[in-house]
C-alpha positions as CSV (number, residue, x, y, z in Angstrom):
1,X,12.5,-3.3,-41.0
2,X,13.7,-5.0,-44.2
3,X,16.9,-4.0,-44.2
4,X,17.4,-5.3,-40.5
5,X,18.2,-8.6,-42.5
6,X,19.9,-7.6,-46.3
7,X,22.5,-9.7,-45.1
8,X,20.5,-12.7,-44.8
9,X,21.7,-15.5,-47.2
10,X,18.0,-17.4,-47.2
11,X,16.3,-17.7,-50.2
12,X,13.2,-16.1,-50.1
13,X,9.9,-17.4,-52.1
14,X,9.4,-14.7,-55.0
15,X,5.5,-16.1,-54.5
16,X,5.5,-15.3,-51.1
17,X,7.4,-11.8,-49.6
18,X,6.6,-11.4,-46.6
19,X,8.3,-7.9,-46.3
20,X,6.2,-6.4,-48.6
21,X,3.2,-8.4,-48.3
22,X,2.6,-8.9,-52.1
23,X,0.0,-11.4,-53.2
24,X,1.1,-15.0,-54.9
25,X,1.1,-15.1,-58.9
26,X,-1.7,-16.4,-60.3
27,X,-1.6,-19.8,-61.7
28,X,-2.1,-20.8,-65.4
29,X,-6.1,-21.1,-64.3
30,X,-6.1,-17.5,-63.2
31,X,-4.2,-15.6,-65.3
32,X,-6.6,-17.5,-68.8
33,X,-10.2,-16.5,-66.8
34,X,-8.5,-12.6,-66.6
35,X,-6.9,-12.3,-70.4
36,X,-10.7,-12.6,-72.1
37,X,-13.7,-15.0,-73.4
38,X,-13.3,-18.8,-73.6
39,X,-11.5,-19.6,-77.3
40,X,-9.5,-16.1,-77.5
41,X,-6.3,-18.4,-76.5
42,X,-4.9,-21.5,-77.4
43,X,-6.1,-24.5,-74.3
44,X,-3.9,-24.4,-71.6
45,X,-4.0,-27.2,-69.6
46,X,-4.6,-26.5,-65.7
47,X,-1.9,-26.9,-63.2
48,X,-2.0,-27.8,-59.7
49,X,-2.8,-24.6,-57.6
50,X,0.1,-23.4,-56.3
51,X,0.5,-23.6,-52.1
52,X,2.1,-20.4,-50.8
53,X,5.4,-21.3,-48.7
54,X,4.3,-21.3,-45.0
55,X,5.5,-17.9,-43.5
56,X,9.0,-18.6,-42.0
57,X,10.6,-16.8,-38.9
58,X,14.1,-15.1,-39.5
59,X,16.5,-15.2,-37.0
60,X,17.4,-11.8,-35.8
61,X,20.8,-10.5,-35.3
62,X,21.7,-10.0,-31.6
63,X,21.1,-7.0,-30.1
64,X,19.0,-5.7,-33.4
65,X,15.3,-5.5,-34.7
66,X,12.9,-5.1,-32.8
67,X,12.4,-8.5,-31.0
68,X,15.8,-8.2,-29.5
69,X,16.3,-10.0,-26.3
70,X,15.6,-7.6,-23.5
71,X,17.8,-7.9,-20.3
72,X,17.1,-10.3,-17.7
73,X,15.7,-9.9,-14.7
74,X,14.1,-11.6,-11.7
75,X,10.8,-13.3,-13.0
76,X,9.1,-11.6,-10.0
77,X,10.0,-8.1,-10.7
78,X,6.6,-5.9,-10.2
79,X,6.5,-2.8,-13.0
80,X,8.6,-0.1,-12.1
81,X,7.1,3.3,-11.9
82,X,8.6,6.5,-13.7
83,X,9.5,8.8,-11.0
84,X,7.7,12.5,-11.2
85,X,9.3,15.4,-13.1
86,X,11.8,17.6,-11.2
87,X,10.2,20.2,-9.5
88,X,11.6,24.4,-9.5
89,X,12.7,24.0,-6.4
90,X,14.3,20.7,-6.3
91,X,12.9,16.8,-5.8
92,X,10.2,16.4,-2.8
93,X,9.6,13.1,-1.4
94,X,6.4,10.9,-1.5
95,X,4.0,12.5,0.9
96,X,1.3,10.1,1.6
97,X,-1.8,12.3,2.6
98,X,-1.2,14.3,-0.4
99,X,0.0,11.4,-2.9
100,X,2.3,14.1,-4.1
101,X,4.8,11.5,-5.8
102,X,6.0,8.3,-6.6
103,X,8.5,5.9,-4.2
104,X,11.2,5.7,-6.4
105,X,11.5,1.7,-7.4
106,X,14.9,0.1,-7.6
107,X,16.2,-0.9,-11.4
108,X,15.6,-4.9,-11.1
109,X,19.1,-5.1,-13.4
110,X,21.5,-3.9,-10.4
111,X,22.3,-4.8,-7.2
112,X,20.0,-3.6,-4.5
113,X,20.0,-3.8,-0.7
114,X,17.6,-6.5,0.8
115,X,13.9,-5.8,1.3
116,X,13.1,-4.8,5.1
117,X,11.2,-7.6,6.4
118,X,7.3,-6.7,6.6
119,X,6.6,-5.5,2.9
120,X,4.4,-2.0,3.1
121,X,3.5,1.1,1.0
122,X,2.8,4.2,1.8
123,X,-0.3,5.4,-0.4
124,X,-3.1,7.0,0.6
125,X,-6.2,4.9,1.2
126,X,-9.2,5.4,-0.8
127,X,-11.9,3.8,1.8
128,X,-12.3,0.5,3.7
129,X,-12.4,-1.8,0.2
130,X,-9.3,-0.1,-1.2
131,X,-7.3,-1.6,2.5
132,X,-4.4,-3.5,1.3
133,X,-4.2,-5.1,5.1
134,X,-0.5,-5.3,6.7
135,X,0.6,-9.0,7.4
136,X,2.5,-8.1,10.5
137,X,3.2,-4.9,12.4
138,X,5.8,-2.9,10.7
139,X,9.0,-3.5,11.7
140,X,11.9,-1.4,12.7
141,X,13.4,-2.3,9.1
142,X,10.4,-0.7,7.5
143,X,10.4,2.4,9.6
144,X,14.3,3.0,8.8
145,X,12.9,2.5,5.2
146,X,9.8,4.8,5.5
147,X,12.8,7.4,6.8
148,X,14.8,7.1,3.8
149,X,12.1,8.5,1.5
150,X,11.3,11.0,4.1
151,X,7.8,9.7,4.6
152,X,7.4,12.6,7.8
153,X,8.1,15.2,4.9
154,X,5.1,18.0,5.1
155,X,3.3,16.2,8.4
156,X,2.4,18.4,11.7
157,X,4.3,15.3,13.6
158,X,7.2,15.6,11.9
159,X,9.6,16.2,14.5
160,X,8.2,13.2,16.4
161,X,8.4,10.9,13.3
162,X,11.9,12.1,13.4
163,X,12.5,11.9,16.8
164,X,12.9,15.1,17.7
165,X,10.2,15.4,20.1
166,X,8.6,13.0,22.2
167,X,5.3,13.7,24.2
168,X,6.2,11.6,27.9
169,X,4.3,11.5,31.6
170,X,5.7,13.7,34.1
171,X,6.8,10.9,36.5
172,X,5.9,7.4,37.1
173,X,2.2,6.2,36.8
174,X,2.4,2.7,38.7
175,X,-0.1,2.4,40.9
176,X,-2.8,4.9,39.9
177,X,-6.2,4.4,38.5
178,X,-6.5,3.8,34.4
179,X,-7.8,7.5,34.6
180,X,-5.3,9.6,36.7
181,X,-2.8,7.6,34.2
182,X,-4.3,8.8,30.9
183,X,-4.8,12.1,32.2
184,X,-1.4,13.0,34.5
185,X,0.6,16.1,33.5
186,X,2.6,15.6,30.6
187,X,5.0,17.5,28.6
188,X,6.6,17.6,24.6
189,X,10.5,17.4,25.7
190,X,13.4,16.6,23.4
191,X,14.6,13.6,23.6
192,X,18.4,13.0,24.7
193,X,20.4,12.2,21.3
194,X,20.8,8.4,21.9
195,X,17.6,7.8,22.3
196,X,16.3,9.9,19.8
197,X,16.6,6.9,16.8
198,X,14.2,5.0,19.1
199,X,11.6,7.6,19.7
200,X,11.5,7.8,15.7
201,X,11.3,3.8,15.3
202,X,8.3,3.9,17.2
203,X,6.6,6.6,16.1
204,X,6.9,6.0,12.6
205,X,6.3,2.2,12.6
206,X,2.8,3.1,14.4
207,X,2.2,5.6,11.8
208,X,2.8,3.3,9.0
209,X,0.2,1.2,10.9
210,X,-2.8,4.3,10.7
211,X,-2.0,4.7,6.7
212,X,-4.7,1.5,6.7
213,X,-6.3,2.1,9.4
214,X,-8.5,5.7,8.6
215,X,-10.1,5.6,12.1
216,X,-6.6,5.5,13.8
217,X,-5.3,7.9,11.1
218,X,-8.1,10.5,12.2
219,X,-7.2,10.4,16.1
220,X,-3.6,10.4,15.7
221,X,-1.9,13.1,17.6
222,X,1.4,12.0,19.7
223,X,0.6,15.1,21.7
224,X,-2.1,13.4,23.1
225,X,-1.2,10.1,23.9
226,X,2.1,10.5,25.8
227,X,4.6,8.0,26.5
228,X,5.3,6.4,29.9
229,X,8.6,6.6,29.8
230,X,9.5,5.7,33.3
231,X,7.4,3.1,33.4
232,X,8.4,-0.4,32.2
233,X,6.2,-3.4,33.4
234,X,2.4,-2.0,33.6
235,X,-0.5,-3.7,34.0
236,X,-1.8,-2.0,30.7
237,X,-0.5,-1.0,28.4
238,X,-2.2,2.0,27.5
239,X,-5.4,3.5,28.0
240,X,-7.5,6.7,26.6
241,X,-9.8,8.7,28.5
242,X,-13.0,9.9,26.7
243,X,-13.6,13.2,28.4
244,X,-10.1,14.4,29.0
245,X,-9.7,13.7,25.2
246,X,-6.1,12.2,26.7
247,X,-3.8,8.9,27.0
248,X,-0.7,7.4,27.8
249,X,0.9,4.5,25.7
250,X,3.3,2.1,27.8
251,X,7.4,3.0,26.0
252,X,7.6,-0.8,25.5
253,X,4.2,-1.3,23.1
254,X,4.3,0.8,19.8
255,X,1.2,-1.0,18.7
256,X,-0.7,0.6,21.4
257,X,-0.4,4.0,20.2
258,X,-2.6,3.3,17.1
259,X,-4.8,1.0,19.7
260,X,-5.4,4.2,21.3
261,X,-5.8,6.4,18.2
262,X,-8.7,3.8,16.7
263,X,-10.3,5.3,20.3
264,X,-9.8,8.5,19.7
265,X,-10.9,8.2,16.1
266,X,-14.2,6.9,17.5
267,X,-14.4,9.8,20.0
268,X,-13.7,12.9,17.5
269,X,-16.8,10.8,15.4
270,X,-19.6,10.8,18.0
271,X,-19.8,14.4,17.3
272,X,-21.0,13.8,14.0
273,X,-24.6,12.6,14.4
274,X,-25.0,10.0,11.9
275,X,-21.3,8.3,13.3
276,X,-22.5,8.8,16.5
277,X,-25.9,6.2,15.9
278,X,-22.9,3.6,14.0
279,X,-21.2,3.8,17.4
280,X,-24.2,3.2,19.2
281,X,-24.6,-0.2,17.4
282,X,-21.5,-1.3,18.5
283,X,-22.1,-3.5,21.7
284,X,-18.4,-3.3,22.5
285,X,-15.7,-0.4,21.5
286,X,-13.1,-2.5,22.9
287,X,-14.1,-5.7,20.4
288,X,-14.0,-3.6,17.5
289,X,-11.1,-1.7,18.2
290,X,-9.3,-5.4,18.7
291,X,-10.6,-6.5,15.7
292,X,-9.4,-3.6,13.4
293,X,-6.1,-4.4,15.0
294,X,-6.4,-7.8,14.0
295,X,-8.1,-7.3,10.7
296,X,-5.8,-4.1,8.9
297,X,-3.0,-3.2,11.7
298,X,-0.9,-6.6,11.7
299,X,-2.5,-8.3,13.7
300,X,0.2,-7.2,16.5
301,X,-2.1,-8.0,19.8
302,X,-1.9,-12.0,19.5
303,X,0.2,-13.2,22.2
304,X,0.9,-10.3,24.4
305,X,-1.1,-11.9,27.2
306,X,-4.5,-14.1,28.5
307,X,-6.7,-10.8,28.5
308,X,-5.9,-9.5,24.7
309,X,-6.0,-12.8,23.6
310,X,-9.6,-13.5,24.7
311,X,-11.2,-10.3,23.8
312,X,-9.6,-11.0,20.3
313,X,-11.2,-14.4,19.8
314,X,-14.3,-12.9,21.1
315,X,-13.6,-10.2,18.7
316,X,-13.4,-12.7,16.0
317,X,-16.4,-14.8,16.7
318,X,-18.6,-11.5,16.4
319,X,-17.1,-10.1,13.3
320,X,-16.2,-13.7,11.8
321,X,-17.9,-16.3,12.6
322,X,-18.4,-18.9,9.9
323,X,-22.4,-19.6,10.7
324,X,-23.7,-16.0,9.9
325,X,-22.2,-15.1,7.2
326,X,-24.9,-12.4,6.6
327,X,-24.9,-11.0,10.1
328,X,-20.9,-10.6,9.6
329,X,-21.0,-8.5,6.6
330,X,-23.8,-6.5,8.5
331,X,-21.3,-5.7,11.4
332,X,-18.4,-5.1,9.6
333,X,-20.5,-3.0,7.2
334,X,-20.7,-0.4,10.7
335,X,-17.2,-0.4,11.1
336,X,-16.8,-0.1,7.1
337,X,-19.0,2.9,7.3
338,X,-17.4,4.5,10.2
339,X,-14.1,3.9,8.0
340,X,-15.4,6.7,5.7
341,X,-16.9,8.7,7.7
342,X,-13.6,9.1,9.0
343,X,-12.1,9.8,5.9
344,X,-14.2,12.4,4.5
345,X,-13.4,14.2,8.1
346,X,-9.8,13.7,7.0
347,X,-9.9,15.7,4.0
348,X,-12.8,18.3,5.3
349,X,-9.4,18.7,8.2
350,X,-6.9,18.9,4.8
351,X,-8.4,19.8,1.6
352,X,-5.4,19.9,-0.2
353,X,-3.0,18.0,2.2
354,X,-0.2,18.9,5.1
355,X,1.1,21.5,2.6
């Protein structure tokens, strides 16, 4: 490191180096108590000890040593992650039910394109107190992102995250009953080509959505709840029926597929016994279901009319209110439960992932 600054024209202290850290030289007083017995030497008298020079900071050459400026970038910039090692058989892309690898970050120090709107991630959740919540519903931006780094790679939806396939209601379901509209025929078709981009916005922005959401994550299946695609201006806009173990989801409303799925989710758990007493202790499926929506999934449900507005304040005065603290963490702590129930049915379903 020494030599970094041999050019240096500074005196340097003899007393003090502090390169190689040598000690002072003893003063007059010192060096007479080491040589032997008092009277063996002619008096000397004392000096003043002698003060060691205050350690001084060198400047450092540009671009050498190594306190060398380091480039700029913004202040904000998170740490970037080293991308995994190439694989045999070339790069794979971040799969995020098997946390195979890395989203590549971009280098802070060149010119990237704008962040999409609604930040996200795409890692796999670990239970309820690991959610990182969503402060909106993703948006089209984030599922053309999602795209980019293949996030469908390795998935058994994959052709409907890439809009390939759509699952839609044979006909139109205006005017029929909440159950002959989740159950009606239906059929997986593929999608004329300029539609197909929007069949893959909405399917991947709602499964972006059920990466925080485990119960939603469990009942996901585009399969069954189909699209009403000729259908534009319904009353609801969706609905799931228990027994049939099928739904539709209004074309318009990509929030209500994972509505739906948190339903399903619950359904597929009544069959294990100890969800199926947490579910019992739920005065109100519809409540919770807004509430998780609310809570984890964007909160996209605020606003889209007088009857989902009032179920989610209701929802919010169970789940939240400020005067029970105790009693909210009870009720939450069912949901919470159910949350991991679901995931350990997850992997029991995938072991080792969608590989």
């Amino acid at each position: 490191m020494a030599g970094d600054y041999a050019q240096d024209p500074t005196p340097v202290d003899p007393t003090y180096n502090i390169f190689l850290d040598q000690e002072p030289e003893p003063t007059h007083d010192e060096a007479f108590l080491r040589l032997g017995p008092l009277g063996t030497l002619p008096k000397i008298e004392p000096s003043p000890p002698l003060v060691p020079e205050a350690p001084r900071t060198l400047p450092t050459p540009p671009g050498r040593g190594p306190f060398a400026p380091l480039p700029k970038g913004p202040a904000d910039t998170p740490p970037r992650r080293l991308p995994s090692p190439p694989r045999p058989d070339g790069p794979k892309p971040f799969d995020p039910e098997n946390d195979a690898e890395m989203i590549p970050r971009p280098d802070p120090r060149k010119e990237v394109p704008a962040k999409p709107a609604a930040a996200f991630d795409l890692e796999v959740i670990g239970g309820p107190e690991s959610i990182n919540p969503y402060s909106e519903f993703p948006t089209s931006n984030d599922a053309e992102f999602a795209r980019q780094y293949e996030f469908y790679y390795g998935r058994k939806d994959e052709a409907f995250l890439k809009g390939e396939k759509v699952s839609a209601i044979q006909g139109s379901i205006e005017g029929k009953t909440l159950k002959d509209a989740a159950t009606g025929p239906r059929a997986t078709v593929t999608p004329p080509a300029e539609v197909e981009k929007k069949f893959a916005d909405l399917y991947t922005r709602a499964a972006l959505v059920t990466q925080k959401l485990p119960l939603a994550k469990l009942g996901w299946d585009p399969e069954k709840l189909s699209f009403a695609v000729m259908d534009s201006n319904l009353n609801y806009a969706g609905a799931y029926n228990r027994p049939a173990d099928l739904g539709y989801v209004e074309v318009q409303s990509p929030s209500t597929i994972v509505h739906e799925s948190i339903h399903r989710g619950l359904n597929l758990l009544r069959k294990n016994p100890e969800a199926a007493q947490l579910i019992k202790a739920i005065p109100d499926e519809e409540l919770a279901v807004r509430y998780l929506m609310y809570k984890n999934g964007g909160n996209p449900e605020t606003g889209k009319g007088e009857g989902a507005d009032r179920q989610i304040k209701q929802a919010r005065d169970y789940y939240d209110n400020p005067d029970f603290p105790e009693l909210n963490k009870a009720r939450k702590g069912i949901l919470d439960a159910l949350d991991k129930l679901a995931q350990r049915l997850l992997k029991e379903k995938q072991p080792r992932g969608p590989r």
